[in-house]
N, C-alpha and C positions, 0 to 999 in steps of 0.2 A: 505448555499449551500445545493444545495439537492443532495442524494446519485447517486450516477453513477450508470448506469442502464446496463456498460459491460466494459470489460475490455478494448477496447481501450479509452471510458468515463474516465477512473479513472488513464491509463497511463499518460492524456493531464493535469487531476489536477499535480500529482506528476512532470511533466515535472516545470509545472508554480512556484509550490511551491516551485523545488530548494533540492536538497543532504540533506543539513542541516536542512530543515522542514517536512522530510518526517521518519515514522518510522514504522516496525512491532512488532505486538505486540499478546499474547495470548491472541485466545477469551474469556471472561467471561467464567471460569467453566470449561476450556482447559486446560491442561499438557502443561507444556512450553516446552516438551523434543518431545513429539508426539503429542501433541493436534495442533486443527487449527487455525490459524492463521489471524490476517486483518493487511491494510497498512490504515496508518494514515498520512495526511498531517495537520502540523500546520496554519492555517487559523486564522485572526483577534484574536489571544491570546488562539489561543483553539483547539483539535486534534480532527478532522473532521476525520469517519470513508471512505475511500473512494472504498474499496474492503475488503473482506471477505471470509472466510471459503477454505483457503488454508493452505498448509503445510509452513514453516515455510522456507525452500529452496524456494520453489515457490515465497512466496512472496520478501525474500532478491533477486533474479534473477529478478523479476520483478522491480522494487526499480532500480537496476544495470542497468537496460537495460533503463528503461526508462530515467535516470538521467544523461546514456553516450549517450543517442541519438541514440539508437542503437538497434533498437526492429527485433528479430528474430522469424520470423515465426513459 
């Protein structure tokens, strides 16, 4: 899979992936309390990065939205 090149790219991975195959997680070398953040969907046995360099709210609200079907502008 290649990386998504924008945010609605990386909402349609996480849609397909599914709640239980998607996660955020701290970036290499980030504070897990303030540093930034990517979402990861599990793909073929393995956590595909598919956004990056967000806050950690951002990303769970992203995660939430995309997974309820429910993307607000």
């Amino acid at each position: 899979m290649e990386k998504p090149v924008n945010l609605n790219e990386a909402i349609q991975y996480i849609k397909k992936a599914g709640e239980a195959n998607v996660r955020s997680v701290p970036m290499t070398g980030q504070n897990v309390n303030s540093g930034l953040y990517a979402i990861e969907i599990l793909e073929s046995g393995q956590w595909m990065v598919v956004a990056e360099g967000m806050t950690k709210l951002t990303a769970e609200n992203i995660i939430t939205q995309a997974t309820n079907r429910v993307i607000c502008g």
